[in-house]
C-alpha positions in Angstrom: 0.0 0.0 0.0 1.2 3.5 -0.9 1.5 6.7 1.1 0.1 9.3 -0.5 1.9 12.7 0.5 -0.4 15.7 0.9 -0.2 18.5 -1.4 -0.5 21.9 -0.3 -0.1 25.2 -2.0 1.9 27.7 -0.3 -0.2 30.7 0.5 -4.0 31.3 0.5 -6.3 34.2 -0.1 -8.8 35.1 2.5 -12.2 36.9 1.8 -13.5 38.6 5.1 -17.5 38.2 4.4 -18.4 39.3 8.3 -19.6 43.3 6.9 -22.1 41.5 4.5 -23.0 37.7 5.2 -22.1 37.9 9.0 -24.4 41.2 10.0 -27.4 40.7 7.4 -28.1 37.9 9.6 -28.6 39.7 12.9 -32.1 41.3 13.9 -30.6 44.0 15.9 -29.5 46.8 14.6 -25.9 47.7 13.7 -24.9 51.1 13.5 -23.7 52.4 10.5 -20.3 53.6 12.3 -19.8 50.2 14.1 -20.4 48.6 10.6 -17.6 51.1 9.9 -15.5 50.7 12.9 -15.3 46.5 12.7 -14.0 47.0 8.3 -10.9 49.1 9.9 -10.2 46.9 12.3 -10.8 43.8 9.6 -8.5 45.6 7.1 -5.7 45.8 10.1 -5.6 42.1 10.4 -3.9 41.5 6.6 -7.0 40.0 4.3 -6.2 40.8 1.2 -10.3 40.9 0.2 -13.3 42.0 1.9 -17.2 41.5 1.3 -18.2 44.9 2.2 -22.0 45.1 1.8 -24.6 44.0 0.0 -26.7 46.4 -2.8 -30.0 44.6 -1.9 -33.7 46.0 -1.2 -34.0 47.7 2.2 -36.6 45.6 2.8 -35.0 42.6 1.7 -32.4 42.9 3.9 -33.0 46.0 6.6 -29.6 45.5 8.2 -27.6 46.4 4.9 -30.0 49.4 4.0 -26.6 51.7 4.7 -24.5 49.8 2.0 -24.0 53.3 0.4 -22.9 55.4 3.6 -20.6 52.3 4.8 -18.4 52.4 1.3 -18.4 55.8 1.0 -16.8 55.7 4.2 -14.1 53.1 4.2 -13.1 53.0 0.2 -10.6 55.5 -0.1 -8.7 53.5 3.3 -9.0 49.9 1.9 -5.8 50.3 0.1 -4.3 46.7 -0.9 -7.5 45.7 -0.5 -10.0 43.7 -2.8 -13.5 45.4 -1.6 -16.6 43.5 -3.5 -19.9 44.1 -2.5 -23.1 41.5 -3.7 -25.7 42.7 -5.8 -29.2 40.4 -6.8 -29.9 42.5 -10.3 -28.9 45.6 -12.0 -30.4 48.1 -9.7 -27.8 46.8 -7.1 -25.2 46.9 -9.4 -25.9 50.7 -10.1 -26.0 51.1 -6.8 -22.3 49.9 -6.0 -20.8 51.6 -9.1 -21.9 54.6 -7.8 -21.1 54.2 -4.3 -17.4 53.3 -6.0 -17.1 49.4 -6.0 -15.2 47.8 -8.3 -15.9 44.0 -8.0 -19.0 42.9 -7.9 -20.8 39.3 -6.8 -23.8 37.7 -8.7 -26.7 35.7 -6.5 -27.3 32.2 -7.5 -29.0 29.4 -6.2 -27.8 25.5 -7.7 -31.8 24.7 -6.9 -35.1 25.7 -8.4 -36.4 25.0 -4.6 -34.0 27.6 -3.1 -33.8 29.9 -5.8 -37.7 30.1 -6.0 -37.7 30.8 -2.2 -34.1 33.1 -2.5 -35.0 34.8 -5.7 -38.5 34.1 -7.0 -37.6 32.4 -9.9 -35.7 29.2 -11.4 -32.6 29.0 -11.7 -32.3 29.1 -15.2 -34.9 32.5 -15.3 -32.4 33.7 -12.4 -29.6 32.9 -14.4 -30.9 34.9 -17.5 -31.4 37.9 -15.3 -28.2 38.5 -14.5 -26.9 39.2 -18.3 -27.7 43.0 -17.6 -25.4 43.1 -14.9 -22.6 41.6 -16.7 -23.2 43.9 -19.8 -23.4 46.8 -17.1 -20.0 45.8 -15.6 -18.3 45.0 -19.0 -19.4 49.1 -19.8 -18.5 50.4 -16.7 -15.3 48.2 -16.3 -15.8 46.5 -13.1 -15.0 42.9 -12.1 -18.0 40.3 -11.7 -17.3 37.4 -9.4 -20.5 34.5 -10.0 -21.8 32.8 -7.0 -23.4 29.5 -6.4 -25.4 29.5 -3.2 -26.1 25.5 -2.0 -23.5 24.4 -4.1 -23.5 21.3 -2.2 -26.4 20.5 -0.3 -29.8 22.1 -0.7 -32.2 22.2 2.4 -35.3 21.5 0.2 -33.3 19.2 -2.2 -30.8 17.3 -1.0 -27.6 16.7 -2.3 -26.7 18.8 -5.4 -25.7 16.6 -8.5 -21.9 17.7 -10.2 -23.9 17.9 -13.7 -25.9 20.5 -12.5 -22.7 22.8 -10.9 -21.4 22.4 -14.3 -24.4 23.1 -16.2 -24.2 26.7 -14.4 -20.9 27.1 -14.3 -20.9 26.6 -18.3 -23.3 29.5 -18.1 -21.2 31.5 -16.4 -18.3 30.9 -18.2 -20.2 31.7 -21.6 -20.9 35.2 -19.9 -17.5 35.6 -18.9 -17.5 35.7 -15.7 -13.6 33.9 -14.4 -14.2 33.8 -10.7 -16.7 32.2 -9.0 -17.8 31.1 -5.4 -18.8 27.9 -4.5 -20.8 28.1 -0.8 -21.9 25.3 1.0 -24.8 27.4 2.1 -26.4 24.7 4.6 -23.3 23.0 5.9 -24.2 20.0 4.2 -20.8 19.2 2.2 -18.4 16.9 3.5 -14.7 16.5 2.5 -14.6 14.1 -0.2 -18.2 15.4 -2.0 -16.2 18.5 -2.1 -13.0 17.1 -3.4 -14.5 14.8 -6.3 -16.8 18.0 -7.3 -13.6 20.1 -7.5 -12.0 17.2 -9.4 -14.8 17.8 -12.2 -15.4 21.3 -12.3 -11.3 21.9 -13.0 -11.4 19.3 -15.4 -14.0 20.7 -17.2 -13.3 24.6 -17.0 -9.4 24.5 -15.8 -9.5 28.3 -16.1 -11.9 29.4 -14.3 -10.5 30.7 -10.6 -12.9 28.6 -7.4 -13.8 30.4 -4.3 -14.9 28.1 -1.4 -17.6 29.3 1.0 -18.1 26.8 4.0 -20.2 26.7 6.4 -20.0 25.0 9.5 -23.4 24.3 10.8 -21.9 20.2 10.9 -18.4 21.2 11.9 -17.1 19.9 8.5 -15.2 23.8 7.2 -12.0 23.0 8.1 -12.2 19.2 6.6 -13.7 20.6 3.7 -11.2 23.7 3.3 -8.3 20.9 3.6 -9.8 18.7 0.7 -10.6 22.1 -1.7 -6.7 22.6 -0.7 -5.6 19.7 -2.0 -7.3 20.0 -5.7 -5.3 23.2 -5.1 -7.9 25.9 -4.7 -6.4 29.2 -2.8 -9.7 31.4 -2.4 -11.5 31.1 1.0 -14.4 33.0 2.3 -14.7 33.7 5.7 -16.4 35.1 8.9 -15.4 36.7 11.7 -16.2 35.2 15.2 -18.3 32.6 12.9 -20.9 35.1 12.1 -23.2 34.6 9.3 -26.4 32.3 7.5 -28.2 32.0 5.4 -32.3 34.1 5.8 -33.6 31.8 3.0 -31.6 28.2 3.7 -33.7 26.7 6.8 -31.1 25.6 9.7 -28.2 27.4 8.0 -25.2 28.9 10.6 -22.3 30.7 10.6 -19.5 30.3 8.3 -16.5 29.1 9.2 -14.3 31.7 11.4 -11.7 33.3 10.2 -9.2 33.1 13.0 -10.0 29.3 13.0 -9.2 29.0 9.3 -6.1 31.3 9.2 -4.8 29.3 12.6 -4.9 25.8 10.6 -3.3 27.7 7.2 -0.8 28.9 8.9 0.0 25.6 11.4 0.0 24.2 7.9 2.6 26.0 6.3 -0.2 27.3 4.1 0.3 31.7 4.0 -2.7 33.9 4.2 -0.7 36.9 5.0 -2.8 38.2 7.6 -1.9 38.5 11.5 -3.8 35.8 13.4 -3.6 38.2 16.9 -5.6 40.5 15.2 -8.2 38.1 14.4 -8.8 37.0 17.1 -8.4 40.6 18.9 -11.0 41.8 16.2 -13.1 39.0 16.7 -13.7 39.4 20.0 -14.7 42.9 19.7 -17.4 41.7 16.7 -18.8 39.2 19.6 -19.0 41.6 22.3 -20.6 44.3 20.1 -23.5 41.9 18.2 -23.5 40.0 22.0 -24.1 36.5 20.1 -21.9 33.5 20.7 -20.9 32.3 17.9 -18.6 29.1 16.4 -15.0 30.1 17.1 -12.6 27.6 18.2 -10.2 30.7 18.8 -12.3 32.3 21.1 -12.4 29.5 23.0 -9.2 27.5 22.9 -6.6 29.8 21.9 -4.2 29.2 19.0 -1.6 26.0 19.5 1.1 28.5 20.0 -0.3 30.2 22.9 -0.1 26.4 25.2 3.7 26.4 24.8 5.2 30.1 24.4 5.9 30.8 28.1 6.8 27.7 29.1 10.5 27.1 29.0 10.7 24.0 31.1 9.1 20.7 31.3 7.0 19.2 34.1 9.0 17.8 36.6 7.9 14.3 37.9 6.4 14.5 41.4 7.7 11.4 43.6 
């Protein structure tokens, strides 16, 4: 029997999704300058992208209704930083060119069942929507990144077949969109479903660049971020303290926390270029301010480092 060695590449890129899938989820209201306050803080730590907002209806989404007044705030400080902001249709998208984004993500559903109950429509009549954005961004130069929400697991469907992942990224592709997320919306994907669906999709469109977006409603992120790592995917979404959901995916939690994915990166070898202390400093703030507990092994254990760095002797044996 062979030992297979695992692969790893050698550094990672980190989205920070806390400003837009971590907050649209609470009920309580954030203030605008603490919305504010926690991006500084976020773009202190090192991530080299941030998901600042989202350009959706006010009523849709009441807790993002000051998408506008947060960029206009913080986009002239995020410098080295990748800000994208999500947008359901054109309307949004106007909305975020104007407030001065330059990369903007697409909503999609890989179910009729969640898109019906996400977007009012199918997914292939969602799908068709979203050509005037792409035509907008093309004219107005901006970046589109194309989402797949329940990429692996649907709540009202079940497991999500590969065909039908490449069926819409095919779409995708043949609007040019390069970039695309991948979320595991419900928590519902486990390490080898995501490997062998990786294993297809960069088989069948090698060039297109994979974003993963776990959940960790199961506990499965990590194990799921290891096997995306080893088809060799380097984008990672992540939240803060483990904020974040899911308002139309039943059961849905938090994604997977950032100081808990960065900690087993970096234990890894694997470079995000971001300072873990920070993190966790920043994510303890987030907690404290939205005063939910959330799923952060950080928060609770500590980074491996922090068992050994003052103690310079061993235990001695007691007779």
């Amino acid at each position: 029997m062979s030992i297979q060695k695992l692969s790893l590449p050698s550094k990672a890129i980190i989205c920070e999704v806390a400003p837009r899938d971590g907050f649209q989820m609470e009920a309580d209201w954030i203030p605008t300058e603490e919305k504010v306050k926690i991006i500084r803080k976020l773009a202190k730590t090192g991530v080299k992208s941030i998901e600042v907002t989202s350009f959706v209806h006010p009523k849709a989404i009441p807790q993002l209704k000051d998408a506008e007044e947060v960029v206009g705030t913080v986009i002239d400080e995020m410098n080295g930083i990748d800000l994208r902001a999500l947008v359901p249709n054109l309307k949004g998208a106007e909305r975020a060119v104007l407030a001065g984004v330059k990369k903007v993500k697409t909503m999609l559903s890989a179910t009729d069942s969640h898109s019906l109950s996400n977007a009012n429509a199918t997914v292939k009549d969602a799908q068709d929507k979203q050509a005037p954005i792409f035509d907008y961004a093309s004219k107005e130069n901006i970046a589109v990144m194309g989402s797949v929400s329940v990429a692996f697991g649907c709540p009202f469907e079940g497991a999500v077949p590969v065909k039908r992942l490449v069926e819409i990224v095919r779409r995708y592709n043949e609007s040019g969109v390069r970039e695309i997320s991948l979320a595991d919306t419900t928590g519902m994907a486990h390490p080898k479903q995501v490997y062998d669906t990786l294993e297809v999709l960069l088989k069948e469109f090698p060039h297109i660049t994979y974003s993963m977006h776990f959940h960790n409603t199961r506990g499965m992120a990590l194990a799921n971020t290891l096997a995306a790592l080893q088809q060799g995917v380097t984008h990672y979404d992540s939240s803060i303290a483990g904020l974040g959901g899911c308002p139309y995916a039943p059961g849905a939690t938090g994604n997977v926390a950032t100081e808990d994915l960065v900690h087993m990166l970096e234990e890894m070898g694997v470079s995000t270029s971001t300072n873990l202390d920070e993190l966790i400093h920043a994510a303890e703030y987030v907690r404290n301010i939205i005063s939910v507990d959330k799923d952060s092994y950080m928060l609770t254990a500590g980074p491996s480092s922090s068992l050994h760095e003052e103690k310079t002797e061993g235990q001695k044996k007691v007779d």
